[in-house]
N, C-alpha and C positions, 0 to 999 in steps of 0.2 A: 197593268198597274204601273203608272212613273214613279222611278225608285226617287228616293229622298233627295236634293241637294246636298252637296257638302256643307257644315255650319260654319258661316262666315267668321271672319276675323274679330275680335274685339276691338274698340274703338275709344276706351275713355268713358264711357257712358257714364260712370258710377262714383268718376275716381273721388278718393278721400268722402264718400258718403256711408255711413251705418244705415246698414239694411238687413233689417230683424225677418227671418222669414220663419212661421210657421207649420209646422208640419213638413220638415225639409230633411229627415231621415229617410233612410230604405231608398228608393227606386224611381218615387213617382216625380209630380212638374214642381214639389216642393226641395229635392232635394235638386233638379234641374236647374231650378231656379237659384238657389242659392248659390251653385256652381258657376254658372253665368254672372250672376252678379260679384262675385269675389273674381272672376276673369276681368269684368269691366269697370276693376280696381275700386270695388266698395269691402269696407270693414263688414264682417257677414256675424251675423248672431243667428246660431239655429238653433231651431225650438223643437222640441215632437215629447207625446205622452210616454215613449218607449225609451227609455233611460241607456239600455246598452246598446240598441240600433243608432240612440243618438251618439252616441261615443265613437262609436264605429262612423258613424257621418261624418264627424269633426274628425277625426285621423285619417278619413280617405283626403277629405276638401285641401288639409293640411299638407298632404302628399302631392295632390297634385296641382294646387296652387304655389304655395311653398309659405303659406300665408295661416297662423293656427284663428280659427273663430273660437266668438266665444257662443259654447252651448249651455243652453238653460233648458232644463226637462220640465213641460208644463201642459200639465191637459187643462185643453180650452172647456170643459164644463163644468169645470172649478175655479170663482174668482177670485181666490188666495193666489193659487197658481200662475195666472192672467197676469193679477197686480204685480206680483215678483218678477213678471219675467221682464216687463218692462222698466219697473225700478231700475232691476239688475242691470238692462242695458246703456241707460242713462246714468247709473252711478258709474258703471265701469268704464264705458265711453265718450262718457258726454253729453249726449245728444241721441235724437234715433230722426233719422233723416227720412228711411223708408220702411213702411211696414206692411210685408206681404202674407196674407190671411191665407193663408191653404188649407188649411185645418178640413175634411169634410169627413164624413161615412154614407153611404151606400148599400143597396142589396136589391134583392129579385122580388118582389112579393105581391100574389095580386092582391089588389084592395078590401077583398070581402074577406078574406087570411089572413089580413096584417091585424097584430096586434097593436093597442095603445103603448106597447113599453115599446114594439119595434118603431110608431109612428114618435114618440117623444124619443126616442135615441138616437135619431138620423134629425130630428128639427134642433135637441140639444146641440150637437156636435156641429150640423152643418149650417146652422143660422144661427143660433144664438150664440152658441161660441164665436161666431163672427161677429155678431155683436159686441159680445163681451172683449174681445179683441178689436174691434176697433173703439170703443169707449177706453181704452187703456192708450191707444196709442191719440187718442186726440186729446185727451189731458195732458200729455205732454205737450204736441205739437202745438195745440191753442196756444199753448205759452209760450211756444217759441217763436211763433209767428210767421211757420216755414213746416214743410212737411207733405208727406206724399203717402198714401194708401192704396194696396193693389189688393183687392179680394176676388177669391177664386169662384165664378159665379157657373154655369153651366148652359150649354145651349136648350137643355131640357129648361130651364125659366122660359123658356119659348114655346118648346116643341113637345108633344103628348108621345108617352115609350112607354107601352104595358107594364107593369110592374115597377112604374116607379114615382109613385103616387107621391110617399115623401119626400123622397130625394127632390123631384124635380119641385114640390112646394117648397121646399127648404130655400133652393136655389133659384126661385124665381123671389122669394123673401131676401134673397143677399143682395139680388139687383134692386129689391126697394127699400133697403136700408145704407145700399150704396147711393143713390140719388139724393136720399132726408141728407144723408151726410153730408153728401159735396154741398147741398145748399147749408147747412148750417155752417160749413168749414169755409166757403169761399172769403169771408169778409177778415179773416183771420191767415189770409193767404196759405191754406193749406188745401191740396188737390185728393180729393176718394174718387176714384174709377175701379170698374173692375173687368174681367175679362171671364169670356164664357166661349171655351175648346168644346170643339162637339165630339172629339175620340183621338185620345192619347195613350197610346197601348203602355202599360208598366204591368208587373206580376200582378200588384192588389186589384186592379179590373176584372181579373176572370176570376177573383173570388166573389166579385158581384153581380159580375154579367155572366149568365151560361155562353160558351165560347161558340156555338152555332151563332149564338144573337149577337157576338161579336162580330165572326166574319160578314154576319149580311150586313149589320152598321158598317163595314171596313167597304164594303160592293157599294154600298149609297154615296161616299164620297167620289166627288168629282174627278179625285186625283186616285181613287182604287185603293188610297191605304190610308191608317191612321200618320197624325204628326206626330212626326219627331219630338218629345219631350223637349228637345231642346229649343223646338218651332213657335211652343207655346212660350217657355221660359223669355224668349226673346221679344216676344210680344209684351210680358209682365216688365219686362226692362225698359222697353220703351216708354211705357205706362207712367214707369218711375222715373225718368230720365227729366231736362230741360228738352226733351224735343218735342215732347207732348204740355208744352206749359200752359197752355190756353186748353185742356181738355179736362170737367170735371164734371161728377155726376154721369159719364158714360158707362156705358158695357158694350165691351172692344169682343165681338165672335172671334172667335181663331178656328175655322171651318171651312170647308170647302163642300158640304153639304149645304143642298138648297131644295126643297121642296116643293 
């Protein structure tokens, strides 16, 4: 197994830009992300449905950037919650420059098992909520006439994994609402792409994935281990950045898995 790289330097990527990410509590490539992006000198808004993990997010980011964000507590399958959060960051900031979708849910289940509440609880949360979340942030950005979208999409939109019937329908659904977008958004100079990690080890995975079926996903990569949370987050920066300005409508793999 080659162990990880060191995480590069930051460079400016973000500076002076607001970038609203959701779902950027607890552990996973949302709260990664957000971290990365407040290093690469952007104003950071995080979002997550869990109110005191979110608090605990903004006082770690706060510590170690030296920079307080601002947190808005909003579950993506309520569009009360959706509309405030984005108000909120435009009334408070100004503007919302970047809006990175993270939002998803997950689990093990085979097909003939799964129930219709588990098959509509992982399509709410992991596509429609993405939906709902990107129609909040392009009512803004239409009118700014500027604007970037990164959503969290999965290499299962791809690839067929036992037991994950919804999830990977979900996430093959975000790569084709991330594509409608970019083409409705481009004439309005606003970029939607999204990005699809094939295995980012954080705590909440092995509540989804039995941890055998983890380590043989971990044996299938190229490089013998998952990325770096922070491998992906870097990738979502880029996404968001002027370095990617001519890319819309894509879905960027962060894998080293190849079949």
């Amino acid at each position: 197994m080659a162990a990880p790289p060191a995480e590069p330097p930051a460079h400016g990527l973000l500076e002076s830009k607001v970038v609203l990410v959701t779902a950027s509590a607890g552990t996973g490539i949302g709260s990664a992300t957000a971290l990365r992006a407040a290093k690469e000198g952007a104003t950071v808004v995080l979002s997550d449905a869990h109110e005191r993990r979110l608090a605990e997010a903004a006082r770690r980011l706060e510590a170690e950037t030296g920079r307080a964000p601002l947190a808005v507590r909003c579950d993506v399958t309520v569009e009360e919650d959706v509309a405030r959060l984005y108000d909120a960051t435009v009334s408070e900031l100004g503007r919302l420059d970047v809006a990175v979708h993270n939002a998803g849910l997950g689990g093990t289940v085979p097909l003939v098992e799964m129930s219709d509440e588990q098959w509509s609880r992982v399509l709410d949360v992991t596509l429609t909520g993405t939906f709902r979340c990107t129609r909040a942030a392009l009512r803004h950005m239409l009118a700014q006439g500027r604007g970037v979208i990164v959503n969290n999409a999965s290499v299962l939109g791809w690839r067929a994994q036992a037991g994950q019937a919804h999830y990977a329908a979900a996430k093959a659904g975000v790569m084709a609402l991330t594509r409608c977008a970019a083409m409705e958004s481009a004439p309005f100079g606003v970029r939607v792409n999204a990005v699809a990690p094939s295995l980012a080890m954080h705590p909440f995975l092995s509540r989804a994935i039995p941890e055998e079926q983890l380590a043989e996903l971990e044996r299938r990569e190229a490089f013998g281990r998952s990325a770096e949370l922070w491998e992906v987050a870097n990738v979502i920066v880029f996404l968001a950045s002027e370095y990617s300005s001519y890319m819309t409508g894509e879905v960027v793999s962060v894998s080293s898995q190849h079949p």
